[in-house]
N, C-alpha and C positions, 0 to 999 in steps of 0.2 A: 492500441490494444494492450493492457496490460499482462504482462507475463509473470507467472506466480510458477516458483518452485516448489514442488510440491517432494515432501518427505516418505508420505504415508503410501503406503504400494499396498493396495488389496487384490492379488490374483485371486483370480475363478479358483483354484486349486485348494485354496486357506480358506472356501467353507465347509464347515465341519455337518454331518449329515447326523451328528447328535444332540440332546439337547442339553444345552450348558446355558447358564445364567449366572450372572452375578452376585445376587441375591437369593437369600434361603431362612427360611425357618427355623431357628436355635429349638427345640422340642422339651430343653427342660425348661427354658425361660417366655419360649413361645411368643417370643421376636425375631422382630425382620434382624439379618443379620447381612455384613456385605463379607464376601468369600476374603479378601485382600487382609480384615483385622480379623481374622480368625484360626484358628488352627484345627487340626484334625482332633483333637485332646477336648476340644470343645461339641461337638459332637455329641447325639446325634444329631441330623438336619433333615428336614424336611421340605420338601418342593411346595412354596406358595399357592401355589393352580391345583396340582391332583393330590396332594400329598405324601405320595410316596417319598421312600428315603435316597436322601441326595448325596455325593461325595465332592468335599472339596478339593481341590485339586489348584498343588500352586506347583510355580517352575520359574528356572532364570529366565525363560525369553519369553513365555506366552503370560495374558492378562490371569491371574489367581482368579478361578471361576468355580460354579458348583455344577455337576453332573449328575442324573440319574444314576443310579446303580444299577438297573437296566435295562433294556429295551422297554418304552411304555408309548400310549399313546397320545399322551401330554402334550400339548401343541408350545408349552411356554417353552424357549429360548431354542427352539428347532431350526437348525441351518444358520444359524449366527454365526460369521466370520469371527474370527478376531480382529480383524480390522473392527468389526461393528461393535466390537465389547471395548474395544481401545477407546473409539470415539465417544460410546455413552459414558465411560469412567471419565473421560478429559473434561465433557461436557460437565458434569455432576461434580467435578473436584472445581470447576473453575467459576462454578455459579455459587458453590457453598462459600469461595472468598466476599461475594457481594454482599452489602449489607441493607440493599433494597428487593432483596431474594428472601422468602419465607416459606414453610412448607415442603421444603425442597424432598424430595426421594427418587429413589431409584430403581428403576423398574416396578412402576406405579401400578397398583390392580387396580380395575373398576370393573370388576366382574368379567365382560363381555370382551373388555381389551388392555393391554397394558401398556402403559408409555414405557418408551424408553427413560426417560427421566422429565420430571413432574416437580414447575415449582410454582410457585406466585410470587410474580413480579406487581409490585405498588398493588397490591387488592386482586390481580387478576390470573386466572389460571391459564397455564399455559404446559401443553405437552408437545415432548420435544424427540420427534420420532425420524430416526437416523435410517434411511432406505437404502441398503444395495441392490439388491436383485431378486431377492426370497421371495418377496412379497406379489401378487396379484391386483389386476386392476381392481377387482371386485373386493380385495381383501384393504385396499389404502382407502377405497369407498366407505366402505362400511364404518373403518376407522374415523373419518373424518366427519360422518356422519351421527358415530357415536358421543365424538366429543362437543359437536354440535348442540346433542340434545341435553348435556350437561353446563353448555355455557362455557368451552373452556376455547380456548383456540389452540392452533396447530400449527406447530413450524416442522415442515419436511425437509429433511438435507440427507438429501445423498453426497458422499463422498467427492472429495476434489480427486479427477484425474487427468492425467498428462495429455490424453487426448484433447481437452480444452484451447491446449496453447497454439493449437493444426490451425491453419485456413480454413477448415470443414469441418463438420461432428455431425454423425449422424445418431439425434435421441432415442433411447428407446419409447414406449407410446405411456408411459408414467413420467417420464421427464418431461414430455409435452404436455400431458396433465399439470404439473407442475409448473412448467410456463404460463397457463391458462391461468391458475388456480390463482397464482401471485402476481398476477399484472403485467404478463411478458418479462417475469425475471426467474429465474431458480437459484436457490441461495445452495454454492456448497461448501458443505464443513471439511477448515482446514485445519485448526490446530485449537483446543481450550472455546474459546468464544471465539475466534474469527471465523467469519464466514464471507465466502467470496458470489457475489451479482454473477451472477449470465443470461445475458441476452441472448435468444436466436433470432438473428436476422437470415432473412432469406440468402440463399448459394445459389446464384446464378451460373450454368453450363452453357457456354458455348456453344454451337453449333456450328462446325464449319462448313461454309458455302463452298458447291461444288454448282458443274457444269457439266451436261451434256447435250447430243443431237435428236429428238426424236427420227420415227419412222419418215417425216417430211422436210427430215433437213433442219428443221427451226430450233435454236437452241433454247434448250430449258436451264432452270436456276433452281435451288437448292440452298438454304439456309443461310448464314451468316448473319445469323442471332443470335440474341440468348433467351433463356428460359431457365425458368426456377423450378428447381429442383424438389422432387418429393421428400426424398429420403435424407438428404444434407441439407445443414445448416450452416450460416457462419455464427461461431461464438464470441459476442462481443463480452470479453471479461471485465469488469469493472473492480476499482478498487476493493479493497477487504474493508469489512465492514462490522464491529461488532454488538454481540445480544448481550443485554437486550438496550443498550445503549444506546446505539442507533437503528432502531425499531419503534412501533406500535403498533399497540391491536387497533384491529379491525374489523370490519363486520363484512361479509361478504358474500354477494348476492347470488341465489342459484344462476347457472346457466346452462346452456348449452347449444352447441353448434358442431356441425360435421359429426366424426365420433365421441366429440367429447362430450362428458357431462359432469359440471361438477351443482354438487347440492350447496343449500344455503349454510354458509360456516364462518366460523372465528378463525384470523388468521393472523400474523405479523406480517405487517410487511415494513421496510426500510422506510426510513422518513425521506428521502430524496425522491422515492417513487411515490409513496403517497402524496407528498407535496405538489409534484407534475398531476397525479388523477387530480387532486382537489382546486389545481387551477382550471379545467378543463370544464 
């Protein structure tokens, strides 16, 4: 099993219950504008999605982002950690170095959803939507469903965290989707373009065998088995692997089984795993 150190710490605590974006509307030039090359002097700004006026907001420790002025009901950049505005910028500065990257943006409209960042790689579209926890099953559906209907495919990474390195992890029921979704693997984002494989293989519990006498004297047995476990998993980590280098699209077919269900959609998956499905 490989063991990966991980830098990036997103606590439950660091999501912010406002909405902050990266990206904003310059109002006299009436361009996307990224909050990081801009100053307050440049101004006014305007919010992409409702239009209302945005304030940018930089500092030594947290990512330079743009806010509402105030309370609205704008769904764009709601409950974004910084952790989550860290890894779109890492993502989006380290795909602009490629020179088989075109199109590239960040925080991409298409009306109904926006990527986190949005580029085409050799002719192909590709949105790259970074998940911690905000999101809903019905809400990563619909996404996934939308980019479907445009042709684009979809790479989900949620975050590396230190729970991975256990014996055990129990996923939440999105990360199991995401198992599903990419062929028994979940890619998570560790740093720029790397991205780290996880496997769930089954967690086996024990059962310790016991002994007693019924009402007749005859002794009974009890356990000394195992059995797999609902809620644990083992995570098999696999090397770092990185986008879109070692990747390809794919096409990928509806399904569904148990509670899951994923629709038909475009997807990346690692060339080692695709390679295994296309021998099969």
């Amino acid at each position: 099993m490989t063991q990966i150190s991980l830098w990036l710490v997103a606590p439950e605590r660091s999501v912010s219950l406002r909405n902050n974006m990266l990206c904003a509307i310059q109002n006299d030039t009436n361009q996307k504008v990224r909050a990081r090359l801009v100053e307050r002097k440049d101004g006014p700004f305007g919010c992409p999605i409702c239009g209302k006026e945005v304030l940018v907001r930089k500092g030594q420790i947290r990512v330079h982002h743009f806010a509402h002025r105030s309370v609205v009901t704008c769904k764009y950049g709601k409950g974004e950690s910084e952790a989550h505005r860290k890894a779109k910028e890492s993502i989006y500065e380290a795909l602009a170095n490629r020179e088989d990257v075109a199109e590239l943006e960040l925080e991409k409209s298409w009306g109904e959803v926006v990527s986190d960042v949005y580029a085409e790689i050799q002719g192909r579209g590709v949105a790259f939507e970074v998940q911690i926890s905000n999101l809903t099953m019905r809400e990563i559906l619909y996404r996934t469903k939308a980019y479907a209907s445009k042709g684009i495919a979809v790479l989900w990474l949620p975050l590396f965290n230190s729970k991975l390195n256990q014996p055990r992890y129990s996923p939440s029921s999105w990360e199991k989707w995401l198992h599903a979704t990419y062929f028994g693997r979940v890619y998570y984002w560790l740093d720029g373009l790397t991205v780290i494989p996880v496997r769930y293989a089954d967690y086996e519990i024990e059962v310790e065998s016991s002994s007693w006498y019924n009402e007749y004297g005859e002794e009974q047995y009890a356990g000394g088995y195992s059995r797999r476990s609902r809620r644990w998993r083992k995570p098999i980590v696999y090397p770092a692997v990185q986008i879109p280098s070692d990747f390809v699209l794919r096409r990928r077919a509806s399904w569904e089984g148990g509670k899951l269900l994923i629709p038909a959609c475009r997807i990346l998956l690692d060339k080692k795993t695709a390679k295994k499905r296309k021998r099969r």
